[in-house]
C-alpha positions as CSV (number, residue, x, y, z in Angstrom):
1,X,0.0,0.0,0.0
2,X,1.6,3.3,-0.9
3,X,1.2,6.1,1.6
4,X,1.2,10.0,0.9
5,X,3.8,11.7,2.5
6,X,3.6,14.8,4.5
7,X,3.2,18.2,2.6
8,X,5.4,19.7,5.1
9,X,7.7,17.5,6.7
10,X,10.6,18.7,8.7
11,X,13.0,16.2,10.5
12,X,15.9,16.7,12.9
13,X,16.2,20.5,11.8
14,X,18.6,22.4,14.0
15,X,20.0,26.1,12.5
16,X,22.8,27.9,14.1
17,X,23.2,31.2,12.5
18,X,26.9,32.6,14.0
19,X,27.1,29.8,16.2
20,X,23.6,30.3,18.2
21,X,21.3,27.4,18.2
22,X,18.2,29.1,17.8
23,X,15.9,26.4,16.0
24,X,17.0,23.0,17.9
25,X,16.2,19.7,17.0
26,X,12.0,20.1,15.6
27,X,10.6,17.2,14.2
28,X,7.3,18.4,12.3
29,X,4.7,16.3,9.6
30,X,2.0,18.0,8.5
31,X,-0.8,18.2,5.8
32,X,-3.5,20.3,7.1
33,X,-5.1,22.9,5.6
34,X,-4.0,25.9,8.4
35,X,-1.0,25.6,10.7
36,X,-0.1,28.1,13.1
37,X,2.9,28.6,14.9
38,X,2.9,30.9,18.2
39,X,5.6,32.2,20.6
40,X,7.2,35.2,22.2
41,X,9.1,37.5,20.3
42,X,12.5,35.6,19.8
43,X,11.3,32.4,20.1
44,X,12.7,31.0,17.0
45,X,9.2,31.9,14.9
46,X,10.7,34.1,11.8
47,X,13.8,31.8,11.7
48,X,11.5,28.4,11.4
49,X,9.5,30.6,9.1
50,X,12.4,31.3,6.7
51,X,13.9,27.4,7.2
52,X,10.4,26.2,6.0
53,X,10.6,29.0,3.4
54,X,14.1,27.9,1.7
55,X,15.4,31.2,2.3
56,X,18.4,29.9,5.0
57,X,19.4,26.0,4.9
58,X,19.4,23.9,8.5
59,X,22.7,22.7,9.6
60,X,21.3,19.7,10.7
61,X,18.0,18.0,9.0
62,X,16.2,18.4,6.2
63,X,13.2,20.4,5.4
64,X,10.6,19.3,2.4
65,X,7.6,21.1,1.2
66,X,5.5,18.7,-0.8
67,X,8.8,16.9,-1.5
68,X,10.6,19.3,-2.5
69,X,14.1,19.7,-0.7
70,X,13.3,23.4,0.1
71,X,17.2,24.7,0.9
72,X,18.7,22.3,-1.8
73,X,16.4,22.9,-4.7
74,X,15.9,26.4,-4.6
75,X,13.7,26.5,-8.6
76,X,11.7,23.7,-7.1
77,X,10.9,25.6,-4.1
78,X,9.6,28.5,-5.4
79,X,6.7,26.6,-7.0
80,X,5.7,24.9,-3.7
81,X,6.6,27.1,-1.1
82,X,6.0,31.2,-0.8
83,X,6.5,33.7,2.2
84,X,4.8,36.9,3.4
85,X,7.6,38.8,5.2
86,X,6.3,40.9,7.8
87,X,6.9,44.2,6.3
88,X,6.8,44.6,2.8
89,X,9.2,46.5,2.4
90,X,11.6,44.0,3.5
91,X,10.2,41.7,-0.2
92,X,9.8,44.6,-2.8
93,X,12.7,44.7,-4.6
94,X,10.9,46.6,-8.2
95,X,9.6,49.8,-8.7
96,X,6.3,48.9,-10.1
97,X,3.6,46.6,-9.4
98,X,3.9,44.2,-12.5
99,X,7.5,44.1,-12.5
100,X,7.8,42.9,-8.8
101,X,5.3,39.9,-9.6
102,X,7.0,39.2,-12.8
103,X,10.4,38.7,-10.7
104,X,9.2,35.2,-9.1
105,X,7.6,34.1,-12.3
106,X,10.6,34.9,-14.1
107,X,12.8,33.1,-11.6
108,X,10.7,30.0,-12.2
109,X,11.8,30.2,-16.1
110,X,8.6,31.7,-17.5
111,X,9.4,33.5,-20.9
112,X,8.4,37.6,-20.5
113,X,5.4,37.0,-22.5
114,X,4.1,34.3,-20.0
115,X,5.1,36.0,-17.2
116,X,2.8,39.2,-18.3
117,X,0.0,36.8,-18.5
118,X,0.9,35.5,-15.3
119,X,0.8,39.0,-13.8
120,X,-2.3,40.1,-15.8
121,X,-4.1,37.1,-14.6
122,X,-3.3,37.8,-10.5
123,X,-4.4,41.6,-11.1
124,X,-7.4,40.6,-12.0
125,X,-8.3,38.1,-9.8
126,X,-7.8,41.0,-7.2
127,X,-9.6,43.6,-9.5
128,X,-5.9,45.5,-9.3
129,X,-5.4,45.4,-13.0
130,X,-4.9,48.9,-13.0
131,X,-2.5,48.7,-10.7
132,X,0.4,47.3,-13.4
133,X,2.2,50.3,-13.7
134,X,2.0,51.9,-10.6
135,X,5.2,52.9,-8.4
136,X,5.3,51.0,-5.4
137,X,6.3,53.5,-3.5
138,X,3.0,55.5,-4.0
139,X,0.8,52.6,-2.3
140,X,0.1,52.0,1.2
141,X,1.4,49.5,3.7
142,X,-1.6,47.2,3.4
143,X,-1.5,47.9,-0.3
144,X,2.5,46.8,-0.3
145,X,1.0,43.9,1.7
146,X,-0.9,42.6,-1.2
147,X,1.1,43.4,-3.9
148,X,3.5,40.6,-2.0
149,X,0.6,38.9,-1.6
150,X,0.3,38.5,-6.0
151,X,3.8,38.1,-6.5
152,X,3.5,34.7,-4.1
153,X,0.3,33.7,-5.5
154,X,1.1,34.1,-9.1
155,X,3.6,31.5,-8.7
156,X,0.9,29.4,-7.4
157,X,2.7,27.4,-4.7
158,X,1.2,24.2,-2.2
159,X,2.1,26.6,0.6
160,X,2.3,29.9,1.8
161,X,4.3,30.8,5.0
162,X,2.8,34.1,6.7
163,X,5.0,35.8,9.1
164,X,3.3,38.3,11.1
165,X,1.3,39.8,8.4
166,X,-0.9,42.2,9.8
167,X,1.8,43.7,11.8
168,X,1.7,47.5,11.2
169,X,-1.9,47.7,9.3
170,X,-4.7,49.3,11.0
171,X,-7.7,47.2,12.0
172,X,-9.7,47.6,8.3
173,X,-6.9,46.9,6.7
174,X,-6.0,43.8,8.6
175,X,-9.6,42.3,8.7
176,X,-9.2,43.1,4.6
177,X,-6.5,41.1,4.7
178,X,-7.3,38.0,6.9
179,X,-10.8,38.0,4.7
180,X,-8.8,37.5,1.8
181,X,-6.4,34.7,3.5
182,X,-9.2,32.9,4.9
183,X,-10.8,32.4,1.1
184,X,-7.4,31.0,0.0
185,X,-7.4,27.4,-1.2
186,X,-3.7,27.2,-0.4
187,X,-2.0,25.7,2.8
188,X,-1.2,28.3,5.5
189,X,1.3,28.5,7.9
190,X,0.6,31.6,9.9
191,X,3.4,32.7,12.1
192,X,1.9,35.1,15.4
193,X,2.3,35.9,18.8
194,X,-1.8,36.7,18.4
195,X,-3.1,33.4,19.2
196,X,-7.2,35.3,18.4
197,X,-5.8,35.1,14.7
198,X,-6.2,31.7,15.1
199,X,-9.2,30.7,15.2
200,X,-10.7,28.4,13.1
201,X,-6.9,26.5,12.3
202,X,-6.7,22.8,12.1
203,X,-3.1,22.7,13.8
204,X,-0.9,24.8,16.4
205,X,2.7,24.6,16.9
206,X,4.0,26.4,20.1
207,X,8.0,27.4,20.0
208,X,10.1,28.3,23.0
209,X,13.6,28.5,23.0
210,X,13.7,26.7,19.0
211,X,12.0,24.2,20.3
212,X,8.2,22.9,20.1
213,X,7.0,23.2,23.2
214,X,3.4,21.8,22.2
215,X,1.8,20.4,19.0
216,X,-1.8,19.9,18.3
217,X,-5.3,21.5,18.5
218,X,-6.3,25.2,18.3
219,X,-8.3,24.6,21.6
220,X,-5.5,22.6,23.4
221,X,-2.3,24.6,22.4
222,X,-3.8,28.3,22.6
223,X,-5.0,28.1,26.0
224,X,-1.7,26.7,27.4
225,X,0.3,29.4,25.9
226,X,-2.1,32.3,26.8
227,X,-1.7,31.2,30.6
228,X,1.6,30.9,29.9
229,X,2.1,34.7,28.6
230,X,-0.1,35.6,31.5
231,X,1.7,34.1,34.4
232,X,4.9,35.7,32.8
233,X,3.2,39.0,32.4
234,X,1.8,39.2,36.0
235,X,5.5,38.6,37.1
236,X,7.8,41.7,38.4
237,X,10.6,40.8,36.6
238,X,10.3,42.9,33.0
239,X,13.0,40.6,31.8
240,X,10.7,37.7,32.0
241,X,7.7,39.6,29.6
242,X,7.6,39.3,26.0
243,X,9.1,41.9,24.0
């Protein structure tokens, strides 16, 4: 009987940038539909983010995204796997709307004349079609947010890595934005310290320390970590809250 393997499957990762362990040892399968990973701020979240993204290797373990060796093959990557930095600025790299979504489809070998379709397709499935020659620079964060947002979905990848997305937007912008996640047929991995964000996932890693602390349900991981964050933030010791 042949089984399906894991569209995420991570095994024995450990990553050591400068000679910090700061992701240790996480052993990880997973094909659900929406993942989310939780944690203070330096808890190893953006740097599992990245690992699961390609964009740094492990120094110990593999990482596969629909089994694809994300860090080893990095054209094969970029049609299974996408990120969503948390600010935008930090991913635009063009001037102008269609050229920073033709980058990716370009990098996946697409000819110029099928990466304008590609681009001209994403615009409109946004209504944005008038935003092709627009300077970037002239749009607003949450606009910036979704221009990212083409560019990785015009490559049409298994799986889209989210880290802190709605960081910086102002509440109509961010409940814009999770309305248009949420109708996504892709697999999520959303990376917060907001567990309300969520609700409605089918999975929940917790990290501490690069580590998983717990794995499993929405309603069994998110209600350990909130009593964690609350014990901590009743403390005296400011050293001991989140940052």
């Amino acid at each position: 009987m042949t089984t399906t393997p894991p569209l995420i499957s991570l095994q024995g990762v450990n990553y050591t940038p400068g000679g910090v362990l700061v992701v240790q040892d996480v052993q990880f399968e997973c094909s659900a539909h929406r993942i989310g990973i939780v944690g203070r701020n330096g808890s190893g979240k953006t740097s599992l983010a990245r690992l699961m993204a390609g964009l740094v290797a492990p120094d110990a373990g593999t990482v596969r995204i629909a089994g694809v060796d994300v860090a080893q093959d990095r054209k094969g990557a970029l049609g299974v796997v996408g990120i969503l930095f948390q600010n935008p600025d930090h991913q635009i790299i063009f001037p102008t709307v269609e050229e920073e979504i033709a980058f990716g489809l370009r990098q996946m070998g697409q000819s110029g004349a099928q990466a304008s379709a590609g681009v001209h397709a994403i615009l409109a499935r946004f209504d944005k079609v008038h935003w092709a020659p627009a300077p970037v620079v002239q749009l607003s964060q949450g606009q910036r947010q979704l221009v990212c947002l083409m560019s990785v979905l015009a490559m049409q990848p298994r799986v889209i890595i989210l880290d802190e997305p709605f960081a910086g937007l102002d509440i109509p912008t961010t409940l814009q934005l999770r309305r248009m996640l949420a109708a996504l047929e892709v697999t999520l991995v959303l990376v917060t310290h907001q567990p309300d964000v969520l609700v409605g996932f089918d999975r929940v890693l917790w990290i501490e320390s690069g580590r998983i602390v717990q794995d499993g349900a929405v309603q069994d991981v998110v209600p350990a970590f909130e009593r964690q964050m609350a014990e901590l933030g009743g403390g005296d010791d400011l050293s001991d809250v989140p940052g």
